[in-house]
C-alpha positions as CSV (number, residue, x, y, z in Angstrom):
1,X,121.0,48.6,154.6
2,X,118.4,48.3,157.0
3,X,115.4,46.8,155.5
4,X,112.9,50.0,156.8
5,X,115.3,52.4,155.5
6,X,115.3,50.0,151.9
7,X,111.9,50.2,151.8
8,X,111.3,54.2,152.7
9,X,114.2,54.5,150.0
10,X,112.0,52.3,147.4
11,X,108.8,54.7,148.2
12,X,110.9,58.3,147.4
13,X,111.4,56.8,144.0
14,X,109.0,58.5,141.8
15,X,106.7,55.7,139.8
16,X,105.9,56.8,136.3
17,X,102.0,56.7,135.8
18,X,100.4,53.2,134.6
19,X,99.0,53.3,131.2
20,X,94.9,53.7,131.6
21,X,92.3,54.5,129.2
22,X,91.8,57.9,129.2
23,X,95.7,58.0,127.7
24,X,94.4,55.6,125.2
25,X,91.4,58.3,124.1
26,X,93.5,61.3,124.1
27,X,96.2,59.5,122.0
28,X,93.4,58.3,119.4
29,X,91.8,62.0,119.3
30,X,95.4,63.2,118.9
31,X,96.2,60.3,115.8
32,X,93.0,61.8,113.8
33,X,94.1,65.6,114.3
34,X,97.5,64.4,113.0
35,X,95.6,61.8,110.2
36,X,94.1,64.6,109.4
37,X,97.1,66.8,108.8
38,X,98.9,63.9,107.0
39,X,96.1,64.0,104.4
40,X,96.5,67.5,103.8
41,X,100.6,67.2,103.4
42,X,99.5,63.9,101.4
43,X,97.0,65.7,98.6
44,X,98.5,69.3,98.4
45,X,102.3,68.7,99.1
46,X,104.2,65.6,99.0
47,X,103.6,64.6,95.1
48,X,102.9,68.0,93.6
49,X,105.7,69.4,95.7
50,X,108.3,66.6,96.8
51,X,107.9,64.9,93.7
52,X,109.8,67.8,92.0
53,X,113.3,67.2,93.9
54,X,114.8,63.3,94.0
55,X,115.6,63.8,97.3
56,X,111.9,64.8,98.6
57,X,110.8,61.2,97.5
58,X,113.3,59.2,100.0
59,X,111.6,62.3,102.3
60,X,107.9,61.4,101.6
61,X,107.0,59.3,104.2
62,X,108.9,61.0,107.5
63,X,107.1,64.0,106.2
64,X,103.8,62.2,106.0
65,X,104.1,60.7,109.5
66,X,105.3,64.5,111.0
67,X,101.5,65.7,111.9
68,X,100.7,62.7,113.7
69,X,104.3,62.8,116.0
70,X,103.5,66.6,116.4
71,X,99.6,65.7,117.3
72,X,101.1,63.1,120.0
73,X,103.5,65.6,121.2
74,X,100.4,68.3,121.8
75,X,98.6,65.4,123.5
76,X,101.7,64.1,126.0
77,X,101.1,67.8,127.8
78,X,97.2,66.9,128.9
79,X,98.4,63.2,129.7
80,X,101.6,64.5,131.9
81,X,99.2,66.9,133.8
82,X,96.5,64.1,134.6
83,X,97.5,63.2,138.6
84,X,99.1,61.7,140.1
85,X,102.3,63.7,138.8
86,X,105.4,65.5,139.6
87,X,105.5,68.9,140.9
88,X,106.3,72.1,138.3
89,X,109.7,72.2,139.0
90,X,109.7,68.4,138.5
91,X,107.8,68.4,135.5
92,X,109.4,71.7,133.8
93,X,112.6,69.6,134.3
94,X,111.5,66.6,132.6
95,X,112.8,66.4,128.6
96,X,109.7,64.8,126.9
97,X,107.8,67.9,128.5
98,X,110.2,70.4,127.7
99,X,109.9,68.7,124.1
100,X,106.7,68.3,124.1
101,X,105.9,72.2,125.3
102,X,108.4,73.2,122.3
103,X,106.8,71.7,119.9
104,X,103.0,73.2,120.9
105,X,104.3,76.5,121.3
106,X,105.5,76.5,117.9
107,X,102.5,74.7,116.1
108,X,100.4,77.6,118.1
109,X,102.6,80.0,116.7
110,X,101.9,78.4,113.0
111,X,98.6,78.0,113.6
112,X,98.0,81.7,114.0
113,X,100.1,83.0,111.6
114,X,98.3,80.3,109.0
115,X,94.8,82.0,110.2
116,X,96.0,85.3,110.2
117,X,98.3,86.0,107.2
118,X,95.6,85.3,104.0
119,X,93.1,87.8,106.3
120,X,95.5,90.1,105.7
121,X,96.2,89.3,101.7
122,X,94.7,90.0,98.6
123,X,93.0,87.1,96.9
124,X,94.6,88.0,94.3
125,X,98.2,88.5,96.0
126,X,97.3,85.1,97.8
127,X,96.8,83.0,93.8
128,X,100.1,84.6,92.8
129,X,102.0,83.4,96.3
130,X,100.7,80.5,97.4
131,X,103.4,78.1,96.1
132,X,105.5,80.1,98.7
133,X,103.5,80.1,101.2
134,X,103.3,76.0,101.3
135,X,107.1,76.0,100.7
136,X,107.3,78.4,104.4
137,X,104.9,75.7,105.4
138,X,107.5,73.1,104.8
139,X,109.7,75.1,106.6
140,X,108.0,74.4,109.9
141,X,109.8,71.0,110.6
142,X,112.9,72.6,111.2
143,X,111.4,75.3,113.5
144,X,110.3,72.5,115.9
145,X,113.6,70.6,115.2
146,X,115.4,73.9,116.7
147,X,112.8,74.5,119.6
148,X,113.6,71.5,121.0
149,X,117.5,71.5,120.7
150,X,116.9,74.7,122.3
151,X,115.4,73.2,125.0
152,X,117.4,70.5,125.5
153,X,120.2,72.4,125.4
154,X,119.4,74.9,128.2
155,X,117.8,72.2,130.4
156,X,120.9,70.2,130.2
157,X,123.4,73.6,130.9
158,X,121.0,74.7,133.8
159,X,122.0,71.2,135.0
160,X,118.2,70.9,135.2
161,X,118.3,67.7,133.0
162,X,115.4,65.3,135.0
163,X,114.4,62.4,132.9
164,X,111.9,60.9,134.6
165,X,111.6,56.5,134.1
166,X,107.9,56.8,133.2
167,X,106.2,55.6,129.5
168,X,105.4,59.1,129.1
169,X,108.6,61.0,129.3
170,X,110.2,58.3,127.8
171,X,107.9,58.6,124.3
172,X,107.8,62.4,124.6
173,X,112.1,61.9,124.0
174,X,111.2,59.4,121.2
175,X,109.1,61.7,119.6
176,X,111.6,64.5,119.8
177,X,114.5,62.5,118.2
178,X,112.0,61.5,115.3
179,X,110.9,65.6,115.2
180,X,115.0,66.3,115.7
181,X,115.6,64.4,112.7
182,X,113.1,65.1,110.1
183,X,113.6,68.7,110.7
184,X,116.6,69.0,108.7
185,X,115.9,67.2,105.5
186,X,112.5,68.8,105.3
187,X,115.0,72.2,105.0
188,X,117.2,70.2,102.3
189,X,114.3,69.5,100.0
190,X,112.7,72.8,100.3
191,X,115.3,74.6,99.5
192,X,116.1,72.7,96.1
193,X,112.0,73.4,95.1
194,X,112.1,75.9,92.5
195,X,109.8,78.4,93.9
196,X,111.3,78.7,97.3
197,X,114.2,81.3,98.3
């Protein structure tokens, strides 16, 4: 190969983005959100709730690390937009996004119904249910686990399947294998608590 040609060849590679400091802020504000959501499974769910089926215990600490994968997921979509990137097409393409994309949409989705359902309830209604309505909580795990099989699945049968050799895509895949396999357990143990059906 003619050196020119080896070289033109070497620039139509894409480069994955360098790691730089405003990737290091986002990632911190994005490890408080999800310290902050680890406390909250930590005080109102893993010993009063886990605790109550053997299985939950070996559970514990993927389901204490969960908010803080899901908080990075949210924060890999801001950090993949930041230039210089890949066109749409490109970046719809890409796994870690799609995973990462799956994962926000149904957080968003959680978050509303969260805010929305106890408007919409008794206080009354809400004392008698709100053992169930953490064990539906529980429930989200396996939610995101099946969003991003589903996107995976249809990125790879669209033949659209574009992994891109950058730090980013490669931890947004990371992520979603850790997310992929939490998911299922999480269902395992909730459905053995004694309140949920």
């Amino acid at each position: 190969m003619d050196p020119a040609t080896a070289r033109s060849t070497t620039r139509a590679r894409p480069a994955g983005r360098p790691f730089r400091l405003v990737d290091v802020l986002i990632l911190t504000a994005a490890t408080g959100v999800g310290l902050a959501g680890a406390r909250w499974v930590y005080e109102e769910i893993l010993f009063q709730e886990f605790s109550l089926v053997p299985a939950g215990i070996l559970l514990a600490p993927a389901m204490f690390a969960w908010p803080v994968m899901t908080a990075w997921m949210a924060a890999l979509i801001p950090i993949r937009l930041i230039a210089p990137r890949p066109p749409r097409r490109r970046l719809a393409a890409q796994p870690g996004m799609a995973a990462a994309c799956s994962t926000s949409l149904v957080m968003a989705f959680a978050a509303v119904v969260a805010l929305v359902v106890p408007l919409m309830m008794s206080s009354a209604w809400m004392g008698l249910r709100a053992d169930l309505i953490e064990a539906r909580i529980l429930g989200i795990p396996a939610a995101v686990s099946l969003a991003i099989l589903s996107s995976w699945t249809t990125l790879a049968l669209g033949g659209r399947w574009r992994p891109e050799p950058s730090w980013i895509d490669r931890l947004g895949r990371l992520l979603a294998v850790a997310l992929i396999a939490t998911g299922p357990g999480v269902v395992l143990v909730v459905r053995d608590l004694p309140y949920f059906y």
